[in-house]
C-alpha positions in Angstrom: 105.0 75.8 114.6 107.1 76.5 118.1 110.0 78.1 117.7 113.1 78.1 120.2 115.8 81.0 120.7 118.9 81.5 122.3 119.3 85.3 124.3 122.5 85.8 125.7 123.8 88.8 127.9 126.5 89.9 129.8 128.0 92.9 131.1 131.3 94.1 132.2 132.2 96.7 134.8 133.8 99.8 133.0 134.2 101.4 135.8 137.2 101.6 138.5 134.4 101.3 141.7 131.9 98.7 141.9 128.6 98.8 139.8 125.6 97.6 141.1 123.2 95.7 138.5 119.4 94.8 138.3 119.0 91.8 135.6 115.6 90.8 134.4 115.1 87.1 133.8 112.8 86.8 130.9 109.4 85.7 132.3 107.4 82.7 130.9 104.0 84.1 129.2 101.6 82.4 126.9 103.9 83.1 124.0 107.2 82.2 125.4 108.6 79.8 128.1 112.5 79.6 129.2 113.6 76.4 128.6 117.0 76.5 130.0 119.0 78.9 132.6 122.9 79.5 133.0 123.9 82.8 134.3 126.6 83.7 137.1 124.7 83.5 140.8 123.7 86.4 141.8 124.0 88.0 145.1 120.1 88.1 145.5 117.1 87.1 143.7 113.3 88.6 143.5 110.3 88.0 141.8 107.2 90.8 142.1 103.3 90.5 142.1 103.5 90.7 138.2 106.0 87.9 137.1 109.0 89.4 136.5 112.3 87.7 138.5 115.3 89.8 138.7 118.5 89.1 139.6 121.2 91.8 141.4 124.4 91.4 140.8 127.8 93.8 142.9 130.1 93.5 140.4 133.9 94.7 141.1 135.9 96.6 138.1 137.0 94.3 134.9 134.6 92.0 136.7 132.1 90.3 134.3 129.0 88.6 134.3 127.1 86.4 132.2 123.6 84.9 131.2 121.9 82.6 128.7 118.8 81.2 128.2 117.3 78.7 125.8 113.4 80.0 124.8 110.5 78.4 123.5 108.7 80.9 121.2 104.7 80.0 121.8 102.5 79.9 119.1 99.5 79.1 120.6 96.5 80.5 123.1 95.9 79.5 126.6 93.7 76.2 127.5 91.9 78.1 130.5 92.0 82.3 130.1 93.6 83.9 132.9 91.4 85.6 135.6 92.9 89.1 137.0 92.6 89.9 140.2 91.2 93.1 141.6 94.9 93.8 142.5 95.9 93.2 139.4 93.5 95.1 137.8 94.3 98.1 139.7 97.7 97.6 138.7 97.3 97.5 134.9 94.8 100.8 135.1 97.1 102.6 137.2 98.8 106.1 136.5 102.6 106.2 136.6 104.9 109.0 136.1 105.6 107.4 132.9 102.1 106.4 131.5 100.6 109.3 133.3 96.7 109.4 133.0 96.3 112.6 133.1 92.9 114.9 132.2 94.2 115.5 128.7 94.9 111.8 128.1 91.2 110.7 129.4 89.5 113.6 126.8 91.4 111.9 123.9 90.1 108.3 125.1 86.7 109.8 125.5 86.8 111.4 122.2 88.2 108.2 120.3 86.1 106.0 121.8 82.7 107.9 121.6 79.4 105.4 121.3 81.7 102.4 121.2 80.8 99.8 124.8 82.8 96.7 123.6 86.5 97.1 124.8 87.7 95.5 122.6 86.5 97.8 120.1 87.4 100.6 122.0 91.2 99.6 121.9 91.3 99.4 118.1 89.8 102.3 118.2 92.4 103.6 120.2 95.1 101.6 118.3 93.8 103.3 114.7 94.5 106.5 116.1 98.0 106.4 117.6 99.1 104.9 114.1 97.4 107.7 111.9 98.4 110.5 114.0 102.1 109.8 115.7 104.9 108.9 113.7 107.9 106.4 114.7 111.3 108.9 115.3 114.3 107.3 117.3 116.2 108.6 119.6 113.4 110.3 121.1 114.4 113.4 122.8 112.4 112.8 126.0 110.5 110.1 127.6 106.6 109.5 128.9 103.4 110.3 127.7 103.0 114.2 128.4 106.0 115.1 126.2 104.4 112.5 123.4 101.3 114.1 123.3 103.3 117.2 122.4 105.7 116.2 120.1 103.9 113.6 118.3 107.0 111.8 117.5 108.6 109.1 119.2 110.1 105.3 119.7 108.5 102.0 120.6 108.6 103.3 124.2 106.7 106.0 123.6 104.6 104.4 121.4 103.5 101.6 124.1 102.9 103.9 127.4 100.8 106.6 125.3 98.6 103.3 124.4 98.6 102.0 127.8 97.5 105.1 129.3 94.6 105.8 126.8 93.7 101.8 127.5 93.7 102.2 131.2 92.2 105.5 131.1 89.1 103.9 130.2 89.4 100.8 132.0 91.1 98.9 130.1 93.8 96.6 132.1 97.0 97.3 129.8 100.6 96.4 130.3 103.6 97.3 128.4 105.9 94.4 127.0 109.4 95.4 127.2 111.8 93.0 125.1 113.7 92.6 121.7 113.5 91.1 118.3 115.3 87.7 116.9 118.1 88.2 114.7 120.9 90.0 116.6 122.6 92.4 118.9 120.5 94.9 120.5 117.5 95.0 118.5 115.3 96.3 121.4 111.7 96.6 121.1 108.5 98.2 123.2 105.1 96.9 122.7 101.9 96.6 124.4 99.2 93.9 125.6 95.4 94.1 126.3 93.3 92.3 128.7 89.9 91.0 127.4 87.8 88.9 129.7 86.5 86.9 126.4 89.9 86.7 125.1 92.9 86.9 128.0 96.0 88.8 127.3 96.1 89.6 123.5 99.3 91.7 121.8 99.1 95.1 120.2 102.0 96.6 118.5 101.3 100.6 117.4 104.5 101.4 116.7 105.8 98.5 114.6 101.8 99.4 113.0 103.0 102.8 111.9 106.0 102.1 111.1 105.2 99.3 108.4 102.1 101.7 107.3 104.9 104.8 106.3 108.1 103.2 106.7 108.2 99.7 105.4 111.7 100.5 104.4 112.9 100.4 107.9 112.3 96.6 107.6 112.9 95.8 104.1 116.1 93.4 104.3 115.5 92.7 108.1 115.9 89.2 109.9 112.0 89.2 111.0 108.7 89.1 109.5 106.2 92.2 108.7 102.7 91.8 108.7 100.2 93.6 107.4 99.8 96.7 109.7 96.7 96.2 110.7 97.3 92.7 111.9 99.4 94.4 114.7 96.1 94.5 117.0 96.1 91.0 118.3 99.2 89.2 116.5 102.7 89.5 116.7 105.4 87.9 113.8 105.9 85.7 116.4 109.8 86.8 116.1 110.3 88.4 119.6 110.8 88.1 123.0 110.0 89.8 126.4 112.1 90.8 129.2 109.9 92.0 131.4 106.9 93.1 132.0 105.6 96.7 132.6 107.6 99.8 133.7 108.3 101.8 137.1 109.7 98.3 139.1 110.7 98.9 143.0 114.7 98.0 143.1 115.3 94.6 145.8 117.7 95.3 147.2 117.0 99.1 147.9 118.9 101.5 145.0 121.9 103.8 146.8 121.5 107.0 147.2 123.5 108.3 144.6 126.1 111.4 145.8 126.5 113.5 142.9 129.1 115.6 143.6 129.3 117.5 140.0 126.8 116.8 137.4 127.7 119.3 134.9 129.7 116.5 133.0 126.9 114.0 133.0 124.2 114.1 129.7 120.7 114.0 132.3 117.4 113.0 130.0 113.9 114.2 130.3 112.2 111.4 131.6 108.1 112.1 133.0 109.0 115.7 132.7 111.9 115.5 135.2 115.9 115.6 134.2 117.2 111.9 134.4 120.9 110.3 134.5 120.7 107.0 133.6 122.7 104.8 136.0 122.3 107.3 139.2 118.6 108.2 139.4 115.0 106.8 139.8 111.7 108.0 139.0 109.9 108.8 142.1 111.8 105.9 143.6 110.9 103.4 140.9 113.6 101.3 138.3 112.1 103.1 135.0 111.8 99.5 132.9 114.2 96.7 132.4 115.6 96.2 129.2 116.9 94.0 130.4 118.7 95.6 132.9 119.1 98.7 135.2 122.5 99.6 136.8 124.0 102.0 139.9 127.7 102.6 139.4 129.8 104.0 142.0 132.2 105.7 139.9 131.5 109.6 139.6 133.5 110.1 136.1 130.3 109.4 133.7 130.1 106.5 131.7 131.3 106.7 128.3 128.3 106.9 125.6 128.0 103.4 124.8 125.2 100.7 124.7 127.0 98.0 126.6 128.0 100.0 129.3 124.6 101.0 130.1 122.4 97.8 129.0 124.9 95.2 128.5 126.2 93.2 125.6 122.7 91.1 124.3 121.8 89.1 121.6 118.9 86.7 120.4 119.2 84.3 117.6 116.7 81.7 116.5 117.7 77.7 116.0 117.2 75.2 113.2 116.1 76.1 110.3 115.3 79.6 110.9 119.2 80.1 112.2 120.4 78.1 109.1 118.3 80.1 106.4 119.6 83.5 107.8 123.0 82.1 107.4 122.5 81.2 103.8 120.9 84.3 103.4 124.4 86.6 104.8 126.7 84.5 103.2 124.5 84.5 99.3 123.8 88.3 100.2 127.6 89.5 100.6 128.7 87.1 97.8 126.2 89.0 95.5 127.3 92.3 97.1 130.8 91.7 96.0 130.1 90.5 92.8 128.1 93.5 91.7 131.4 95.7 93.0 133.9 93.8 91.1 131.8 93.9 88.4 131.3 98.1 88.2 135.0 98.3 88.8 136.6 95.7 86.8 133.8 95.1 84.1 135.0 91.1 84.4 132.2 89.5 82.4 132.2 86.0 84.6 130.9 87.8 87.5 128.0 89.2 85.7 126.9 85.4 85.0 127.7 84.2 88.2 125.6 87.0 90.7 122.4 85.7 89.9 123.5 82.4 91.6 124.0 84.5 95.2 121.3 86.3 94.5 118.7 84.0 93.8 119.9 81.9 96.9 119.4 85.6 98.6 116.2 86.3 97.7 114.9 82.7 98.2 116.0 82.6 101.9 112.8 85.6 102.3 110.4 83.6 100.9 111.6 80.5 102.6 111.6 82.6 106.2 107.9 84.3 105.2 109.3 87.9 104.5 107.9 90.2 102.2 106.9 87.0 100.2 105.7 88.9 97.9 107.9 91.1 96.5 110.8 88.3 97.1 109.0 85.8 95.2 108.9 88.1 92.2 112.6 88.3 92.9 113.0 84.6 93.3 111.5 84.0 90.0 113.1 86.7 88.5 116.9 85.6 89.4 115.7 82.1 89.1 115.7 82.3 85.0 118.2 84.7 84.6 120.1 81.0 86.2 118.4 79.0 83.9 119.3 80.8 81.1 122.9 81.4 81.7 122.7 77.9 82.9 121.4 76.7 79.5 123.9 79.1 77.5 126.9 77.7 79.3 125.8 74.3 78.6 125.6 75.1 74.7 128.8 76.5 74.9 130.3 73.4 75.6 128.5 70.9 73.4 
């Protein structure tokens, strides 16, 4: 079933100069389609060789800006497959400062991949080893492949380039999906996809792959589904969307050259081996990825350490039934929270009988919403006769 999805952004100048802002208008792929635009005009618009259309925006101080968009989540695969180009080809094998394929990442490829001709096979290959042998760690302390290699730990970022490069490194066109989960405010998220000449674009997800495989905890009580981790080659939860598309993007208009005059009080991050400030640099010329935005601000006091004032204010919700079960789902899920703490602190018998109402309601919404069915249904049962049974004892009561 086709999903639809509201993302909303907007950002407001912090600053006391102007800030120049890069906006990436999520593009239509064959799992999503934008359905409806509003956003404040922007000064200029541009849409490169790969799809994504981004919007630049001068904004004065106090001055905000806004977007929203209505999305149609795709479940479904294309009629005709997609033919790549040579030049896109080329684009999708390339090496980039940030998926640098380098010597050391074509050995690994080599290695992995040994005696295996189908690429398809060779990706999973690929895939099986990323999840076995990195593990999910967030905030990473640098960014691009070469430092991953080293460290071994790492975000969805990381994750996604170290995959593309070992993709492309053996000829595999790969791109990297930059985007976010349903459910909330900033729930960014980094994945990958595969071209297969049999198949088209397909989706691999490493990261959420190792994460559910060691860490299903992360996700335990989350707004979205989990699937087996394996399943992650080739098939999302069908719960996301994408900003845009790929990393290292060439600013339209060109990017200032920024003038700065003391950098001692700024925090710079390693980024492709090189020191980066977020908000006055490139690498080697290029917008490092769009999520879903990228910023120059004129101001040289550094901006305060806070996500809206470096990616804006976003959000994603789902519609229908899906934003109507989630609702049930808070509302039963503090009520049962609050019962259980009156309860420990008061020792008020009524409240005992009344939590598994909430919860049952809680745990049902899971099931309802296909996550972890399993162990929710047991708890769905589970809270279900505790009702019935204080249900039925209430009812003797009276008579």
């Amino acid at each position: 079933m086709d999903n639809k999805v509201v993302y909303t952004f907007q950002y407001k100048n912090p600053t006391s100069a102007n800030v120049y802002l890069w906006l990436a208008t999520p593009p239509d792929t064959k799992h999503q389609q934008v359905i409806n635009e509003k956003k404040t005009p922007p000064c200029q618009k541009n849409e490169d060789t790969i799809g994504n259309k981004i919007s630049f925006y001068e904004i004065k101080p106090n001055e905000t800006i806004k977007a929203s968009y209505k999305i149609q989540l795709l479940n479904n695969t294309e009629d005709t497959l997609p033919e790549l180009t040579q030049e896109e080809k080329n684009y999708y094998l390339r090496s980039t400062p940030m998926v640098c394929v380098n010597e050391e990442v074509r050995d690994i490829a080599s290695l992995v991949t040994k005696g295996v001709e189908n690429p398809k096979e060779q990706a999973k290959l690929l895939f099986f080893y990323i999840v076995k042998n990195y593990k999910y760690k967030f905030p990473p302390k640098a960014r691009g492949v070469t430092h991953f290699l080293k460290s071994k730990k790492g975000d969805c970022g990381e994750f996604s380039f170290l995959f593309a490069a070992l993709c492309r490194a053996i000829e595999i066109p790969c791109r990297i999906m930059v985007g976010a989960f349903t459910g909330g405010n900033h729930r960014a998220h980094v994945w990958n996809e595969i071209y297969l000449e049999q198949e088209g674009w397909i989706p691999v997800d490493t990261s959420m792959a190792a994460t559910v495989k060691r860490q299903l905890w992360r996700y335990f009580f989350s707004p979205f589904q989990t699937l087996f981790w394996k399943t992650y080659f080739g098939k999302t939860e069908h719960q996301r969307i994408v900003f845009s598309i790929d990393t290292e993007h060439q600013p339209v208009p060109a990017y200032p050259k920024a003038i700065v005059q003391n950098k001692q009080p700024y925090s710079p991050f390693d980024i492709a081996g090189e020191p980066f400030i977020w908000g006055k640099d490139l690498v080697q010329n290029k917008i490092p990825y769009f999520q879903p935005m990228y910023l120059y601000y004129e101001d040289q006091k550094p901006l305060k350490d806070r996500t809206e004032n470096f990616l804006g204010l976003w959000n994603v919700q789902e519609t229908g039934k899906q934003k109507l079960t989630l609702l049930v789902r808070s509302i039963s899920g503090y009520i049962a929270l609050l019962f259980a703490i009156f309860y420990f602190s008061t020792n008020w018998d009524l409240l005992s009988i009344l939590f598994p109402f909430p919860a049952f309601l809680f745990c049902l919404s899971f099931v309802i919403r296909k996550e972890r069915v399993l162990f929710f249904s047991f708890a769905t049962v589970f809270f279900g006769i505790i009702m019935l049974l204080v249900s039925m004892g209430a009812i003797s009561t009276i008579l």
